[in-house]
Every structure is written in C-alpha cells, then in structure tokens.
Backbone as ProteinMPNN parsed JSONL, in Angstrom:
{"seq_chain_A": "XXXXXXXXXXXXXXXXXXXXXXXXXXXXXXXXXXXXXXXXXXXXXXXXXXXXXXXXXXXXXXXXXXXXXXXXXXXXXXXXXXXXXXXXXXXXXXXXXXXXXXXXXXXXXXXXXXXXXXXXXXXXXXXXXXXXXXXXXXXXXXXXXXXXXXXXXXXXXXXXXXXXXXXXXXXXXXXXXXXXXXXXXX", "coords_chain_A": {"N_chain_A": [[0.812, -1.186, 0.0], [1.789, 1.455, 0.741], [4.341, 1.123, -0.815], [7.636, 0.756, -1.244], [9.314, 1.604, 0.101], [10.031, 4.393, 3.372], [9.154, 2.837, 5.544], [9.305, 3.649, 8.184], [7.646, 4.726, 9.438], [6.474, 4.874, 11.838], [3.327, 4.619, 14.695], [3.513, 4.839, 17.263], [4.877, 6.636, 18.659], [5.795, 9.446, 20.423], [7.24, 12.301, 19.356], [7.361, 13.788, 16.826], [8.895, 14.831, 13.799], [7.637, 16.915, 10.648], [7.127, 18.098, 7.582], [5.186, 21.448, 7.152], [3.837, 21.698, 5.431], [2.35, 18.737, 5.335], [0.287, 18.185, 7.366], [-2.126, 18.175, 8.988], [-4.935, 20.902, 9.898], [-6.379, 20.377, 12.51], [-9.788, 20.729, 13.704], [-11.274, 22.875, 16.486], [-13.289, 21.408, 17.625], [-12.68, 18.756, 18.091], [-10.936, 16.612, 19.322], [-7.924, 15.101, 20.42], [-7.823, 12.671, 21.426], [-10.193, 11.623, 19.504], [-9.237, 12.49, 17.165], [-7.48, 10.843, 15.622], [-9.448, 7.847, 15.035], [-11.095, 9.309, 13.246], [-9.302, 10.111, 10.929], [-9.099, 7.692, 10.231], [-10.631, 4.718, 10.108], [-13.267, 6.501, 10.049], [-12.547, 8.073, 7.795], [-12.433, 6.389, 5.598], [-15.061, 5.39, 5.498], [-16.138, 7.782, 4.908], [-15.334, 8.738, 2.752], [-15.622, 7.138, 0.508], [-19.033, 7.7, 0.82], [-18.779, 10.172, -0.301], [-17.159, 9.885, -2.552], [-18.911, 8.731, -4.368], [-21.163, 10.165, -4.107], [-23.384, 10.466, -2.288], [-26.412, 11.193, -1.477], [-28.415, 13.67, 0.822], [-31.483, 12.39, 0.273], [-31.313, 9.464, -0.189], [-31.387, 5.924, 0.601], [-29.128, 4.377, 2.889], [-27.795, 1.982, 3.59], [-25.824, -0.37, 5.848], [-23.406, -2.187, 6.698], [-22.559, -4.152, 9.644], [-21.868, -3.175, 12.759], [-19.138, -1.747, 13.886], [-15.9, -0.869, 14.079], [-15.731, 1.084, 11.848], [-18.489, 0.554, 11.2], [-19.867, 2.055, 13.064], [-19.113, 4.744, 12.618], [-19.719, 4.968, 10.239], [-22.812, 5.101, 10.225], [-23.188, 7.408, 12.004], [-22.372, 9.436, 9.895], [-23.146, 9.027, 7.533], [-26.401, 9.52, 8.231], [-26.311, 12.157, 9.278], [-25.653, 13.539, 6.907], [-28.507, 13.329, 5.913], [-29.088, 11.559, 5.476], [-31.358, 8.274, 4.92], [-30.933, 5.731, 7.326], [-30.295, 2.488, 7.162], [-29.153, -0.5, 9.239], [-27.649, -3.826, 9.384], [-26.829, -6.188, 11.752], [-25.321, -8.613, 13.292], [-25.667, -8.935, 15.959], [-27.918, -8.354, 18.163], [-27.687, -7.167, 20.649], [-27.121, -4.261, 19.497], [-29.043, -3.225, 18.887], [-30.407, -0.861, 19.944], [-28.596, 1.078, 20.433], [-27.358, 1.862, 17.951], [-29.809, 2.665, 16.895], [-29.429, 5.331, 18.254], [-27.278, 6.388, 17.22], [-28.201, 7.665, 14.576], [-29.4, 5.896, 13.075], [-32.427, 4.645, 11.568], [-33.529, 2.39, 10.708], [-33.008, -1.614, 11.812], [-31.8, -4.886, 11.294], [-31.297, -8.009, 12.076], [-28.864, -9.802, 10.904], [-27.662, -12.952, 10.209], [-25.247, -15.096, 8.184], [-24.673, -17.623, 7.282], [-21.899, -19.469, 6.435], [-19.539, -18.06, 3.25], [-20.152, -14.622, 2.768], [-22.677, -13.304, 0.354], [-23.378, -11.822, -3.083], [-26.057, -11.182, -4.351], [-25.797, -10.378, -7.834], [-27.552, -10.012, -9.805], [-30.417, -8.784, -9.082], [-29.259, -6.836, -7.842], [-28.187, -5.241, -10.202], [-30.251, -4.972, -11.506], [-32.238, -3.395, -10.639], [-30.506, -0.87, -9.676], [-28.727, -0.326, -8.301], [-26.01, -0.012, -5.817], [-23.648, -1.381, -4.619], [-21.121, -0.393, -2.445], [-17.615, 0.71, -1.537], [-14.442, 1.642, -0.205], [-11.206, 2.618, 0.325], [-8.192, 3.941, 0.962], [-8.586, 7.814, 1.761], [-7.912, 10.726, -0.182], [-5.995, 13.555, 0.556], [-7.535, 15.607, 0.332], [-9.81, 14.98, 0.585], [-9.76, 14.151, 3.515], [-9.927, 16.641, 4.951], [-11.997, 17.544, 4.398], [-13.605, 15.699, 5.574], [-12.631, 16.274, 8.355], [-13.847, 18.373, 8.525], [-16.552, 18.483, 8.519], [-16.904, 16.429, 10.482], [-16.774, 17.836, 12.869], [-18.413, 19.887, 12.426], [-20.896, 18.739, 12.42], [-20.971, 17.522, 15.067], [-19.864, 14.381, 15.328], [-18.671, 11.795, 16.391], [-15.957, 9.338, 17.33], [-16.496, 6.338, 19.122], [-14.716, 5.219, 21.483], [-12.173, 3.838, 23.399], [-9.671, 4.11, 25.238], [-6.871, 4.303, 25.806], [-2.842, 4.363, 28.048], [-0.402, 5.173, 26.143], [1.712, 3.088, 26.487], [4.151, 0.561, 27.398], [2.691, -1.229, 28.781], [-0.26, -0.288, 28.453], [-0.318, -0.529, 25.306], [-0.205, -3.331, 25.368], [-2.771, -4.294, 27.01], [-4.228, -2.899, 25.142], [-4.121, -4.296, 22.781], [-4.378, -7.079, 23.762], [-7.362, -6.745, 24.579], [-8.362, -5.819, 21.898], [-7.841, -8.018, 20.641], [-9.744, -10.226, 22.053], [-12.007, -9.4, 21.279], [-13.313, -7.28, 22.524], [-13.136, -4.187, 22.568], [-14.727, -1.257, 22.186], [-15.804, 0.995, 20.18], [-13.092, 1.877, 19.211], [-9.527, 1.421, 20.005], [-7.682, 3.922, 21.032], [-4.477, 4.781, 22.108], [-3.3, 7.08, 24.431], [-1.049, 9.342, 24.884], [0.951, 10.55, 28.127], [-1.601, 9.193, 29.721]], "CA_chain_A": [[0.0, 0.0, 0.0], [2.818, 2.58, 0.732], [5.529, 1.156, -1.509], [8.565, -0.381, -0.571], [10.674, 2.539, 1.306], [9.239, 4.875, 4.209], [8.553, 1.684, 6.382], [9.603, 4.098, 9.055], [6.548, 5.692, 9.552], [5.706, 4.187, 13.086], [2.584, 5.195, 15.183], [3.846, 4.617, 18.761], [5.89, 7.926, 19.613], [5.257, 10.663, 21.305], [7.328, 13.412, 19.102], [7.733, 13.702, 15.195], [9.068, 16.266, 12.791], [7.222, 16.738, 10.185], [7.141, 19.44, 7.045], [4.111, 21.817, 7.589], [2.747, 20.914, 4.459], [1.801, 17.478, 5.204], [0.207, 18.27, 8.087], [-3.782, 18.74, 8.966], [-5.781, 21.207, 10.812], [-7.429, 19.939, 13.271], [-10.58, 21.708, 14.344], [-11.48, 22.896, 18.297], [-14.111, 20.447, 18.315], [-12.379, 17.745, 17.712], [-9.938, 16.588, 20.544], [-6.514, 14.536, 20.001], [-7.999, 11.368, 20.944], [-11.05, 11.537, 18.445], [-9.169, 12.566, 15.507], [-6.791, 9.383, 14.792], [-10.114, 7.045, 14.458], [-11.914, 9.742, 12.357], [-8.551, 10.379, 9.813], [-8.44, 6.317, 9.529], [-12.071, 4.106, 10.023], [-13.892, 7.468, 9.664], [-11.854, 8.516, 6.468], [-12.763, 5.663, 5.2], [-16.264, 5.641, 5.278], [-16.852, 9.208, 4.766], [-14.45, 8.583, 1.404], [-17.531, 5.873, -0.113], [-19.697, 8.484, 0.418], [-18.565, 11.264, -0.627], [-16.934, 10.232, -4.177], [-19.789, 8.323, -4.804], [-21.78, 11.432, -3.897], [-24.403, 9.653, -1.667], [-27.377, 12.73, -0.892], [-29.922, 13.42, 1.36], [-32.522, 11.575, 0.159], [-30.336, 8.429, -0.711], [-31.36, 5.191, 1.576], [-28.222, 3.851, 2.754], [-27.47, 0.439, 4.414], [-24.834, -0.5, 6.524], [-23.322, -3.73, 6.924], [-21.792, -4.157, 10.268], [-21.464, -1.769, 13.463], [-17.823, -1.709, 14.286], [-15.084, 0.472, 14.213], [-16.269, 1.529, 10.753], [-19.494, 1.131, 10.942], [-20.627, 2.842, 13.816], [-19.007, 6.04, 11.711], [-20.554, 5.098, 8.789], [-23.585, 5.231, 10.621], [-23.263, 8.706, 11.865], [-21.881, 10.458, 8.924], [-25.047, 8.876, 6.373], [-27.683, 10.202, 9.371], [-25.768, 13.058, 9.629], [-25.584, 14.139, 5.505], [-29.457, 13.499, 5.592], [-29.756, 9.76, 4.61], [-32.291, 7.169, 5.744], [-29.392, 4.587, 7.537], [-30.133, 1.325, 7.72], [-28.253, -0.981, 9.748], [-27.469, -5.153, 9.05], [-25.812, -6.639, 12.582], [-25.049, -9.963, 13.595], [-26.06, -8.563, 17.492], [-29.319, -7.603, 18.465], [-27.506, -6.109, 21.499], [-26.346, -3.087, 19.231], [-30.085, -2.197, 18.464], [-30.46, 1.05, 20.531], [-26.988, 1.881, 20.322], [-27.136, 2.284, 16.301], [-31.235, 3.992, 16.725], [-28.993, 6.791, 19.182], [-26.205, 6.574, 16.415], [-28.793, 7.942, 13.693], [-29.545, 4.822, 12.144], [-33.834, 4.477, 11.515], [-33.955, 0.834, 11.209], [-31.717, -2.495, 12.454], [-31.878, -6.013, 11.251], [-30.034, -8.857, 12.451], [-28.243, -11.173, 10.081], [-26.735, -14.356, 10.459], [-24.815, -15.745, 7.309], [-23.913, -19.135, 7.434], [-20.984, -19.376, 5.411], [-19.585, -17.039, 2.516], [-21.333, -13.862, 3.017], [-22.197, -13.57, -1.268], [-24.493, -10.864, -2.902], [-26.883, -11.416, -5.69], [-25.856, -9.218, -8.547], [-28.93, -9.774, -10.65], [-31.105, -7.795, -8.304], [-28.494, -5.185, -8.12], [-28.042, -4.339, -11.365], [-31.789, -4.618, -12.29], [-33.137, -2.472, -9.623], [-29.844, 0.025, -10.242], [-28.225, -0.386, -7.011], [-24.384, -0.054, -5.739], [-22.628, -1.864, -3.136], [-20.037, 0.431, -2.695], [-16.669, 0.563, -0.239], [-13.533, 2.372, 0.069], [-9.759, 1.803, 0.854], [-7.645, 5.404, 1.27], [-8.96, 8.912, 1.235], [-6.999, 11.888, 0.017], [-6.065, 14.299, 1.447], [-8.699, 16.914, 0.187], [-11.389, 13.843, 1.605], [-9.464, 13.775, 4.999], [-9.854, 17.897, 5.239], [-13.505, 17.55, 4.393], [-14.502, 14.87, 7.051], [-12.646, 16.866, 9.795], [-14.867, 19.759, 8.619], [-17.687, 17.62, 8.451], [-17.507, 15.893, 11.411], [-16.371, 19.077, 13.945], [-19.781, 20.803, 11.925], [-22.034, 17.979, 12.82], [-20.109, 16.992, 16.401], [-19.691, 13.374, 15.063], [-17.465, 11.679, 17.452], [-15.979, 7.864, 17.526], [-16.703, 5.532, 20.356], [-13.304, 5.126, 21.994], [-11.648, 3.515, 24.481], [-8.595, 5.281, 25.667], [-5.102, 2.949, 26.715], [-1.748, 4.752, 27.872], [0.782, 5.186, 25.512], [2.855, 3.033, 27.462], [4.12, -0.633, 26.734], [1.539, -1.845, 29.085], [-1.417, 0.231, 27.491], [-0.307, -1.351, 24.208], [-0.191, -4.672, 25.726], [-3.555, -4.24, 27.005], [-5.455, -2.441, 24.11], [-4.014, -5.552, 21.934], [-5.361, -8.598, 24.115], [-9.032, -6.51, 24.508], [-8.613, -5.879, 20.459], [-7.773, -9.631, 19.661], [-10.63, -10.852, 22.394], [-13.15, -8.34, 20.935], [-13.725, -6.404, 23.956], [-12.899, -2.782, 22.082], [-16.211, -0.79, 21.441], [-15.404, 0.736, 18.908], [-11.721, 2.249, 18.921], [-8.712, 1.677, 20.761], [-6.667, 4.921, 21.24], [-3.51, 4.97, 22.592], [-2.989, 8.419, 24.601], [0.139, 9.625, 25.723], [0.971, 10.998, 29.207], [-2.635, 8.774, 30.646]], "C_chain_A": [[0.859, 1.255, 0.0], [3.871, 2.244, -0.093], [6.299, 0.221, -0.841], [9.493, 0.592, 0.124], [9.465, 3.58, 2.151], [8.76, 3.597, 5.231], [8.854, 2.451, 7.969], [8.656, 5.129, 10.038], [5.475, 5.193, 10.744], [4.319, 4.853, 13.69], [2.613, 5.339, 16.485], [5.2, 5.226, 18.989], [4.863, 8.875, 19.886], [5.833, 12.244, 20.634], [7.609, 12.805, 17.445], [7.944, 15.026, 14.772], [8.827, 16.182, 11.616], [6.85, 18.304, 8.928], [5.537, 20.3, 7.54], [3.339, 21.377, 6.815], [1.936, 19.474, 4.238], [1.09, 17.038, 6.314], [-1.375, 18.533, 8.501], [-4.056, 19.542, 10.239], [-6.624, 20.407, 11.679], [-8.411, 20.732, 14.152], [-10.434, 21.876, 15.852], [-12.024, 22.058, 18.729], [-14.097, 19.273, 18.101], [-10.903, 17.26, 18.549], [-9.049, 15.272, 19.942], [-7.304, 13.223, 19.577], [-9.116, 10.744, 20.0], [-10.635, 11.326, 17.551], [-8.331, 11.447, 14.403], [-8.167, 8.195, 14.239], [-10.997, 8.307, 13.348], [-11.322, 10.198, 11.134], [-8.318, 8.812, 9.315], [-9.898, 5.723, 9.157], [-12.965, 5.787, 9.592], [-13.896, 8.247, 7.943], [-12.462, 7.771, 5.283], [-13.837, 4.969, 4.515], [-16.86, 6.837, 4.549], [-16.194, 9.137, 3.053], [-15.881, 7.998, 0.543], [-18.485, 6.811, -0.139], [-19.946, 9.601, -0.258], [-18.159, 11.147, -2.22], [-17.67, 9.467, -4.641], [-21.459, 9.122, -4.459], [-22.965, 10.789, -3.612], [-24.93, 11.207, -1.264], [-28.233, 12.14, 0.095], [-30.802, 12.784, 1.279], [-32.392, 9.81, -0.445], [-30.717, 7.616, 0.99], [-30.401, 4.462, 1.921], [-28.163, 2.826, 3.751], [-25.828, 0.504, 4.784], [-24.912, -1.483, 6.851], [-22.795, -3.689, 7.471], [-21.843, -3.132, 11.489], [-20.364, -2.229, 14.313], [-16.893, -0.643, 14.345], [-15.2, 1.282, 12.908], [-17.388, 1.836, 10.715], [-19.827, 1.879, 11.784], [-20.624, 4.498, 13.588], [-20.013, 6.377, 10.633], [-21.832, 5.729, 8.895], [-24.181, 6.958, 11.047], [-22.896, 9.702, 10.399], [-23.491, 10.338, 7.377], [-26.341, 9.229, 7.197], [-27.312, 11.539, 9.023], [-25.591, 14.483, 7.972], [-27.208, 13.881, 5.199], [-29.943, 12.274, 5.522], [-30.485, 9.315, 5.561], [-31.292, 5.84, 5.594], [-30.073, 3.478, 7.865], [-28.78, 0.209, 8.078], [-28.403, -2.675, 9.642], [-26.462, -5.566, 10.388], [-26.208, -7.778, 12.921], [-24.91, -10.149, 15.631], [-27.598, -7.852, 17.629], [-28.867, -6.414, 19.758], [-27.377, -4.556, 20.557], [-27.708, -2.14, 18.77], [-30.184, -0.706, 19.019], [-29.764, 1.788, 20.436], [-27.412, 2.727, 18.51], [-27.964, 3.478, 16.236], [-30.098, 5.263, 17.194], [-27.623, 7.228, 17.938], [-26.878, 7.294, 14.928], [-29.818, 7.436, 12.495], [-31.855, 4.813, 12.526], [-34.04, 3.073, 11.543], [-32.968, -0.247, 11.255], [-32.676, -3.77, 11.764], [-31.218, -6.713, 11.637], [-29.934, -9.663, 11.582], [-27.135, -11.866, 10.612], [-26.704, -15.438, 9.478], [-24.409, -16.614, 7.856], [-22.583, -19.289, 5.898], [-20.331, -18.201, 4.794], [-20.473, -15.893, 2.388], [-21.02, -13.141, 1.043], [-23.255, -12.534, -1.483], [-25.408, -10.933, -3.978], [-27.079, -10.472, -6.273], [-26.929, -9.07, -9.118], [-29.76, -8.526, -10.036], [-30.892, -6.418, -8.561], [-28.853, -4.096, -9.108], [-29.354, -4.322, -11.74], [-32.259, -3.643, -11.878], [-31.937, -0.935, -9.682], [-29.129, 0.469, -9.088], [-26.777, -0.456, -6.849], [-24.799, -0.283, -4.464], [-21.298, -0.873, -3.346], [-18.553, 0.758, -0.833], [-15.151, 1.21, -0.632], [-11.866, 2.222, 0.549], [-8.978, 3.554, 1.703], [-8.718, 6.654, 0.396], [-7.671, 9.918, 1.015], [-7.175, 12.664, 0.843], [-6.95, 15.809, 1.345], [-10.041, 16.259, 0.744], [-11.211, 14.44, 3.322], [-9.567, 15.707, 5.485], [-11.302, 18.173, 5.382], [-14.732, 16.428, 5.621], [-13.975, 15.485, 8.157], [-13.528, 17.67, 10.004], [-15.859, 19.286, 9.307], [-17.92, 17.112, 10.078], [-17.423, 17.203, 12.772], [-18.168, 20.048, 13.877], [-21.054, 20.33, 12.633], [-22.01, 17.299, 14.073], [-20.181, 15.292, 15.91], [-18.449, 12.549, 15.65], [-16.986, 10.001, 17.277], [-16.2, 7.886, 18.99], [-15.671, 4.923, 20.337], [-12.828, 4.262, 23.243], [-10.396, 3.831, 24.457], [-7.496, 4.243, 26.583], [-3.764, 3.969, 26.97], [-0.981, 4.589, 26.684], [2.22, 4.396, 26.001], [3.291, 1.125, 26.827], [2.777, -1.773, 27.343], [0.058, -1.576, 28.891], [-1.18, -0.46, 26.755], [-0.803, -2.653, 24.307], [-1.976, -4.891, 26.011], [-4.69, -3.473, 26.423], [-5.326, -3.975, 22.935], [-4.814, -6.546, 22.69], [-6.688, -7.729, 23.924], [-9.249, -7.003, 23.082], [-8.777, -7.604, 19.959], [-9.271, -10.72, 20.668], [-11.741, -10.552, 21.965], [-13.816, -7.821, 21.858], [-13.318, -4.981, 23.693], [-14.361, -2.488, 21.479], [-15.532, 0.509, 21.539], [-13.983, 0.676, 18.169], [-11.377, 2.325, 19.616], [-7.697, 2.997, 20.417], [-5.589, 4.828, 22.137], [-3.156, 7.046, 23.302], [-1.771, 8.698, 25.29], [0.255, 10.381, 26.994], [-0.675, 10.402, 30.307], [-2.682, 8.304, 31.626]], "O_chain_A": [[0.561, 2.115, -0.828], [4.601, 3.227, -0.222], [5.968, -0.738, -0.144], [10.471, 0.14, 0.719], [8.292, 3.632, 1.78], [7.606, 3.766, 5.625], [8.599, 1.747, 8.945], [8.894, 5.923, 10.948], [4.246, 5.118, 10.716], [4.088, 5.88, 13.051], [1.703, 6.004, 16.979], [6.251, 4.693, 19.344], [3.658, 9.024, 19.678], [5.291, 13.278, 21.026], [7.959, 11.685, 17.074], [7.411, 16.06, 15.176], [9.597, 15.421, 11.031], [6.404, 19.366, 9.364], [4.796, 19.675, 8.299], [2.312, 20.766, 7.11], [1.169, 19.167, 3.325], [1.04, 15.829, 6.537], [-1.684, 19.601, 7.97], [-3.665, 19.202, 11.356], [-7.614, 19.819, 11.242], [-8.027, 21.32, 15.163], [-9.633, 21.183, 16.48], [-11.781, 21.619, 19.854], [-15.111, 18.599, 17.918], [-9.832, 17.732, 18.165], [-9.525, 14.541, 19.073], [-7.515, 12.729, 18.47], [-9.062, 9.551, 19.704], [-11.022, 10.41, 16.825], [-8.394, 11.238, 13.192], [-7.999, 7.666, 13.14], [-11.639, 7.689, 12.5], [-12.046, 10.631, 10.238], [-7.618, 8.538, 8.341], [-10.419, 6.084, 8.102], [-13.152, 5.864, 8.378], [-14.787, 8.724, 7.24], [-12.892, 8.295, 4.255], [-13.808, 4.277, 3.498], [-17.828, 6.842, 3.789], [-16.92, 9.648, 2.2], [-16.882, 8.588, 0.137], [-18.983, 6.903, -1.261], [-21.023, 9.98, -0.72], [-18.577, 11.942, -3.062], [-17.233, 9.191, -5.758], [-22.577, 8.624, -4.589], [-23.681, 10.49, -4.567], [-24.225, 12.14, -0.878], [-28.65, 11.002, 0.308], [-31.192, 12.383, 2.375], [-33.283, 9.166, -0.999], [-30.544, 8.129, 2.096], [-30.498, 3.435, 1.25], [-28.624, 3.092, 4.861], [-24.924, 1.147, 4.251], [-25.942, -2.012, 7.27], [-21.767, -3.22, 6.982], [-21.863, -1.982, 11.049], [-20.535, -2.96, 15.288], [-17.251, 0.482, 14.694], [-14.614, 2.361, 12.997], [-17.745, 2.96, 10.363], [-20.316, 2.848, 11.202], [-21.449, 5.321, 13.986], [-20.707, 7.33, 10.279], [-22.192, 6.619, 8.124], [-25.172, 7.544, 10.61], [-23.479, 10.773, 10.231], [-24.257, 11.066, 6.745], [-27.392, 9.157, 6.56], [-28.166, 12.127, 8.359], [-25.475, 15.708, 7.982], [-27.438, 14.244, 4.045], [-31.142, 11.992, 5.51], [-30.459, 9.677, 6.737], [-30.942, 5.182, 4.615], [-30.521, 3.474, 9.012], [-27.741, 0.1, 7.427], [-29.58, -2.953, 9.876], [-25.271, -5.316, 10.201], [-27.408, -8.054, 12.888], [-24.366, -11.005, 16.328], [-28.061, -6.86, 17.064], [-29.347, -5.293, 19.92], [-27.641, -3.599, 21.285], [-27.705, -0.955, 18.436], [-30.015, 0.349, 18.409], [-29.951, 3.002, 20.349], [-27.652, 3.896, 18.207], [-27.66, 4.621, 15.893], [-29.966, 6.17, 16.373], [-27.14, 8.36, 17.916], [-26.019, 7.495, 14.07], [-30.524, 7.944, 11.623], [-32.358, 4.974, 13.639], [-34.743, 2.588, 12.43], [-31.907, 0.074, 10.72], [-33.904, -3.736, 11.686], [-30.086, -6.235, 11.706], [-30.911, -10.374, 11.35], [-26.108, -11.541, 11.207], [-27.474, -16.4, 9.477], [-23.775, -16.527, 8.908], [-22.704, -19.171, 4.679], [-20.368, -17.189, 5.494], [-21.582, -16.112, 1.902], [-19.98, -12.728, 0.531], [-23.999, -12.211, -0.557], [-24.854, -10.157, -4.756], [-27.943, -9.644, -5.986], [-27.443, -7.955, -9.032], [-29.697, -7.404, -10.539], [-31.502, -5.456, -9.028], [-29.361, -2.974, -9.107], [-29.586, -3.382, -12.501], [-32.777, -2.86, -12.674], [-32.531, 0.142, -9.732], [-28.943, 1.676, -8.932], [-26.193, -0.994, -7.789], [-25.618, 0.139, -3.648], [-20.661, -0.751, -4.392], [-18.729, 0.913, 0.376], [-14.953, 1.051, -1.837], [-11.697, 1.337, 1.387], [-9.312, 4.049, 2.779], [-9.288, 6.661, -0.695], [-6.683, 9.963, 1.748], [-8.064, 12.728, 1.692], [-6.949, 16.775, 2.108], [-11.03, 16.83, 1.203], [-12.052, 14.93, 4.076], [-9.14, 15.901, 6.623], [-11.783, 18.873, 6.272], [-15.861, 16.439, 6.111], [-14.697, 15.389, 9.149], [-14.061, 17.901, 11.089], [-16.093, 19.552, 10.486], [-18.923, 17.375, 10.741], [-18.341, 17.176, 13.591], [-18.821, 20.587, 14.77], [-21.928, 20.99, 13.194], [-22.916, 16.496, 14.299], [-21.113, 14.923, 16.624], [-17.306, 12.783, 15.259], [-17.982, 9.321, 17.032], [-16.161, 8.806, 19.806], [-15.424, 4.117, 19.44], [-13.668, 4.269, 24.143], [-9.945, 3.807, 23.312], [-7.513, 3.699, 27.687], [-3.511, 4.543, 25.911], [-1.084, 3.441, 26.254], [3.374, 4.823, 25.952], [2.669, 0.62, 25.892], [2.166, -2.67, 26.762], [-0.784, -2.447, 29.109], [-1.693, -1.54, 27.049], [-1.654, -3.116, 23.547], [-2.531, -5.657, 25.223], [-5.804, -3.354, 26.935], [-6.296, -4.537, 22.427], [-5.924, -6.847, 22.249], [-7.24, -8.068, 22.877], [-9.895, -8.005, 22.776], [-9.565, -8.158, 19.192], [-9.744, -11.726, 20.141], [-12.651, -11.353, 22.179], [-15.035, -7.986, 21.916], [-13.097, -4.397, 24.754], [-14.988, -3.139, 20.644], [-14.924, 1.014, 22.483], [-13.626, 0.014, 17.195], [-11.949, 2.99, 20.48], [-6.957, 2.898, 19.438], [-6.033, 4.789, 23.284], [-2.853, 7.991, 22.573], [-1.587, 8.16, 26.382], [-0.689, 11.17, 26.973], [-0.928, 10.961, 31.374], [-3.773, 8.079, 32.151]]}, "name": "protein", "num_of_chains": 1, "seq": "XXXXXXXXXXXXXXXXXXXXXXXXXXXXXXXXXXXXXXXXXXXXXXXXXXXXXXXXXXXXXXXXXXXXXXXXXXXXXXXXXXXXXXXXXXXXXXXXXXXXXXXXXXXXXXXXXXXXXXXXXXXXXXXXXXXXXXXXXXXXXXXXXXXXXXXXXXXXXXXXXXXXXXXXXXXXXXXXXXXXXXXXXX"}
C-alpha cells in the first residue's frame, strides 16, 4: 500500500518532525484522541460516500457496526440519509437507533457472506466501499464531522508498553467498542 521505502513511519511515539505541508488542521471540536479514528475508520467511510456522492434523500445500508461502521452510521444520518443498519447482534439495536440509524436487522450468514448481482443491477443499485482517502477527503470529514459533532466511540489505553499490551489482548478478544486509542501521558 505505501511502496517499498518509508517503512519508518511508526505510530507509537510521542514526538515527530514533520514538514508543515503534510500536516492537517485539526478543528477545536475535535480533541486529540477523536481525531486518529476519524482520519483512519472514519476517512474511510466518509471517502464511499462522498466520491460516490451519496445525498440526502439516498437510503443507505450498513453492513456491520464496528469500528467503521458505527461512523458510517453517523456520517449517512448526519448528511441526511435514511441509515439502515445489518448486525449480527441484536444487542447493538439502541446503540445504532442513538447513532442515527432508523432501522436495524439482524443477520446471520452461514458461510460465505455472497451478494446477488442480478437484483443489483436490475433495480440500479451499488454496493459500494472504500480503501484510502486523500487528502482533500481527509480535510472535508474533519470539517464535516467538527460541523455535525460526530465523534468515535473510543476507548482510551496509555501510551505506554503496558497500554499497548492491554489495548491488543481486549482488540484480539473483541472487547474494544469501537476504537482503541492509545494516549500519551494517561
């Protein structure tokens, strides 16, 4: 994804030097430990929507509420859409309704989760998903989300080797709702 040089581009310090130009505003209403899940999972989402210019009156589905979706979720409420939500928890019903979302289903694929293009393309429908945003995306979802207070659901670990240690086991048991942050000096 980055190439083959720059592999040096760690995320676990505490100081960097860095030209100005490559550098983002970050609004007031948007605090340290918010803005790493809303320039990565947030970016991400808000990217799919945006260059596939999803509107207001556009019903959008959501597959999943995780560290993605639960963004996704706000940012398609939040630009006007009618959000539906697809989870494999019934616990997450109320959560999603308070997240913007109008209606919840629960699914439970057995197997390959597969999608039946026919439908799709008859009815004139996109599945649509996202990898990197630029950096004129990642300027427009800080706006965006600071405008509309759109916040991740965080959980907050030292910066320390034993924070790390223990945001990894939660992450690998699935005990992180939604994003682990690492904060320095906690």
């Amino acid at each position: 994804m980055y190439a083959r040089s720059n592999t040096d581009q760690g995320a676990f310090v505490s100081h960097a030097v860095w030209k100005a130009a490559f550098l983002f505003h970050i609004p007031d209403a948007i605090t340290s430990s918010d803005v790493a899940p809303l320039m990565c999972a947030g970016a991400t989402v808000f990217n799919a929507m945006y260059l596939y210019n999803v509107r207001p009156t556009d019903r959008v589905g959501i597959v999943g509420v995780s560290g993605l979706g639960h963004l996704a979720i706000q940012f398609a409420a939040k630009m006007g859409c009618e959000v539906i939500v697809f989870s494999g928890s019934e616990s997450k019903r109320e959560e999603v309704k308070c997240l913007g979302a109008r209606e919840f289903y629960v699914t439970r694929a057995e197997g390959d989760f597969t999608i039946p293009y026919l439908p799709l393309l008859s009815k004139g429908l996109t599945i649509q998903g996202s990898f990197c945003a630029s950096r004129g995306v990642h300027v427009k979802i800080l706006t965006f989300a600071a405008l509309h207070h759109i916040k991740p659901i965080t959980q907050e670990f030292p910066l320390t080797v034993e924070g790390i240690e223990e945001a990894m086991a939660k992450l690998k048991k699935g005990e992180v709702r939604y994003r682990a942050v690492l904060v320095a000096g906690k």
